[in-house]
N, C-alpha and C positions, 0 to 999 in steps of 0.2 A: 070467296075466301073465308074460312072460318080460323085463322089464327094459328090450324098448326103451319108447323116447319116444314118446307121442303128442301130439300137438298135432293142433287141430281148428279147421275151419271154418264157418262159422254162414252159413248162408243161410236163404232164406225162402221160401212162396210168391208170396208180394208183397211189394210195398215198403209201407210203413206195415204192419206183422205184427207189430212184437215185437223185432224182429232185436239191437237193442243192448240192450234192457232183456236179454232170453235172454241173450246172453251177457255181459256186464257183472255179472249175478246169478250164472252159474256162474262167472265169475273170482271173485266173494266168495265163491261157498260154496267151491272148493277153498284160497282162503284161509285162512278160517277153518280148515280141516283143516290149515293146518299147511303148503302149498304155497307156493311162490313161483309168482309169475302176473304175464301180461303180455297185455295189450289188444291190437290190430291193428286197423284202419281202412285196409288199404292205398291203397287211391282211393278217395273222397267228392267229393260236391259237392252246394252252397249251404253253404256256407263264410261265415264275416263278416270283413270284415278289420279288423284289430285293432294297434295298434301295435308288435306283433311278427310281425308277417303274417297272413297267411288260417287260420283256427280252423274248425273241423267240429264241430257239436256231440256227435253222435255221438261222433266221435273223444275228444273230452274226457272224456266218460264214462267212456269205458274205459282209458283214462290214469289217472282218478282211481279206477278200481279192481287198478290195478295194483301188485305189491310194491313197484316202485322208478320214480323220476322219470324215467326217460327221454326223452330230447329228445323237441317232441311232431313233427319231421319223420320220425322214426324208427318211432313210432306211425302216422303217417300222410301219407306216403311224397308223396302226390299227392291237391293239394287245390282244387277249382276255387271261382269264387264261385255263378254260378249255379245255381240249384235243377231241373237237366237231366240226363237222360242221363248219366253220366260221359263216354260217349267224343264225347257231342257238346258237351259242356265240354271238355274237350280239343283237338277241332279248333280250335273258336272262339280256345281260348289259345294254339294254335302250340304244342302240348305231344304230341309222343308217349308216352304210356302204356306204358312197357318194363317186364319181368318182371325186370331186373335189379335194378336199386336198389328195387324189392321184395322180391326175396330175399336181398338182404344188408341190411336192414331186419330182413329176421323172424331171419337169424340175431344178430344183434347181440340182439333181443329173448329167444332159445331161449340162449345163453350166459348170459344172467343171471335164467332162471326156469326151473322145473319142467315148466311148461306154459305154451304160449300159445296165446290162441283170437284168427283172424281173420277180422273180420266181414266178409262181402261187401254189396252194394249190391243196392238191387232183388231181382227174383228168379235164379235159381239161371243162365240163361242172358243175361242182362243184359250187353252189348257191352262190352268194355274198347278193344277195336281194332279194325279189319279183320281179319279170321277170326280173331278171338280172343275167349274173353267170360271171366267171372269164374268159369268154370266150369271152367276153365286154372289156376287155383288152387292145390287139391287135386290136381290129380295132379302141377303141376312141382313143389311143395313138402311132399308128401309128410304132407297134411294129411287127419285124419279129417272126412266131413261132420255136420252137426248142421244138422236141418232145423226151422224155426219155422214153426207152422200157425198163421197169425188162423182162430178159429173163428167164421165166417160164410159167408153163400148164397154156394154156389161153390168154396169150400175144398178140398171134398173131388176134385174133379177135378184143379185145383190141385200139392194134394199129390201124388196118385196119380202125375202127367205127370212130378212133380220124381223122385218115388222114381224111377220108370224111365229119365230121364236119367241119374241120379247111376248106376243100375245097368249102363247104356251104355257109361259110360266106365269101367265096374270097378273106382268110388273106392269106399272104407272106408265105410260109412254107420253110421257112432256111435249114432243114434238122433235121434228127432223130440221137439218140444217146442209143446204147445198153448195157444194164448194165446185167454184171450177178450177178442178186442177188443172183437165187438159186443154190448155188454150188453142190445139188445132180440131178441138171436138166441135166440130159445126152445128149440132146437133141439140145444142145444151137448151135451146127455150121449148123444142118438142118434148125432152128427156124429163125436164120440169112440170109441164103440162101433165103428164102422164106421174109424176112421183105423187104430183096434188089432188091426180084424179085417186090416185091407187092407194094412198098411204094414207089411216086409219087417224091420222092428227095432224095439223098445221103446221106449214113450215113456218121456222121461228128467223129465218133470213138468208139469203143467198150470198155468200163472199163470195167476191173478185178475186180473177186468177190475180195474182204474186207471185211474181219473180224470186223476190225473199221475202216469206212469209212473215210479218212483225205485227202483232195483235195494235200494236198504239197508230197503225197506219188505216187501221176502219174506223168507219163512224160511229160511234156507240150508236146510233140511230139507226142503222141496219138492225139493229135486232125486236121482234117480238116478244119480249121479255115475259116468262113465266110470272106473275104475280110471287113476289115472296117478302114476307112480314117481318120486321124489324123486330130484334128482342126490345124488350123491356128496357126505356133508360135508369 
C-alpha cells in the first residue's frame, strides 16, 4: 500500500446475484475494522414513493450501513419508480442520466469516509445512456472493480465475459465475491474450483445461500478485505 485512496465498485454477473448484500457486508466488515464507510446506489430503479420522495431499497441498505447519515439524494443521486432498465426509466421520466451530479455525490461521500463502495445495477454492461453504461463508472471515478458471482447454471460464462470486459477497459479489478444463490445448485464447489482457476484476481469471500438476505447476518470474517487506508485524524 502506498497511501492512496481506494474506493470501489461492485457489480455483478447479473441482476438478482448478490450485488447489495456483497457490498452492504463489506461496508460492515471494514467498519467494524475501525473505518469510516459510505454506501452508493448512484441510479436505481423500482423505487417506492414515500412521503419524502422516491426510496430504493437497495439504496437504503447501504445508507443504513454507512458511518454517517447522509442525505439519501446523495447516496442515490437518481431514482426511478419502475422496476426497468434504468435508462429506460429515465426516458420514460424525461430524466437524463449525467455523470455529473454523480460525481459530486461520490465526492461529498469520499470527504467524510475512508472508503466508499458504489453499487452498480444489473450486470457490469447495463445501459445508463446512449453510449454510455455503468461500466463508465470506474474509469470516470477512478473506482476499483468488485465482481459478485450468483453461483448457478451459466455463471461461469458469465463471469468469465465480465472479467474480460473489465480487463478491456484497463479498470482495477479488486477481486470477485461468490454468492450462492441457488441452494439446489449441486455444483457450487466444482463452479468455484473453476472461477479460482479462471478468474484473473482472488476471491474476496464466498456468502451463504439466505433465505432473507440481511448483510448483519455474516461474519465480517468472511471477507478478504482489500487493504484500505484511514484518512488523516
Amino acid at each position: 500500500m502506498n497511501g492512496q485512496r481506494r474506493d470501489f465498485f461492485v457489480t455483478g454477473t447479473d441482476t438478482g446475484v448478490g450485488k447489495t448484500l456483497a457490498a452492504a457486508s463489506l461496508l460492515r466488515a471494514w467498519r467494524t475494522r475501525g473505518l469510516s464507510v459510505a454506501g452508493m446506489k448512484p441510479v436505481a430503479s423500482g423505487a417506492v414513493r414515500t412521503p419524502d420522495g422516491l426510496r430504493n431499497s437497495d439504496a437504503l441498505v447501504l445508507a443504513a450501513e454507512g458511518s454517517h447519515a447522509w442525505p439519501y439524494e446523495t447516496i442515490n443521486p437518481y431514482a426511478f419508480e419502475p422496476p426497468i432498465a434504468p435508462h429506460v426509466a429515465a426516458i420514460e421520466a424525461g430524466v437524463e442520466i449525467r455523470l455529473g451530479p454523480i460525481g459530486q455525490a461520490l465526492s461529498r461521500l469520499r470527504e467524510g469516509s475512508d472508503v466508499v463502495v458504489v453499487e452498480g445495477a444489473g450486470g457490469f454492461l447495463v445501459p445508463l445512456a446512449t453510449g454510455r453504461s455503468f461500466a463508465d463508472l470506474p474509469a470516470e471515478f477512478g473506482l476499483e472493480v468488485i465482481l459478485v458471482v450468483g453461483l448457478r447454471l451459466g455463471c461461469l460464462s458469465h463471469a468469465f465475459l465480465t472479467a474480460e470486459a473489465i480487463a478491456a477497459r484497463g479498470l482495477p479489478f479488486a477481486g470477485w465475491v461468490g454468492n450462492r444463490i441457488d441452494q439446489g445448485f449441486d455444483r457450487s464447489e466444482e463452479c468455484l474450483r473453476c472461477l479460482e482457476a479462471g478468474l484473473p484476481v482472488a476471491c474476496l469471500g464466498v456468502m451463504p445461500h439466505m433465505s432473507s438476505p440481511q448483510p448483519g447476518r455474516l461474519p465480517t470474517t468472511l471477507w478478504r478485505l482489500p487493504a484500505v487506508v484511514a484518512r488523516p485524524a
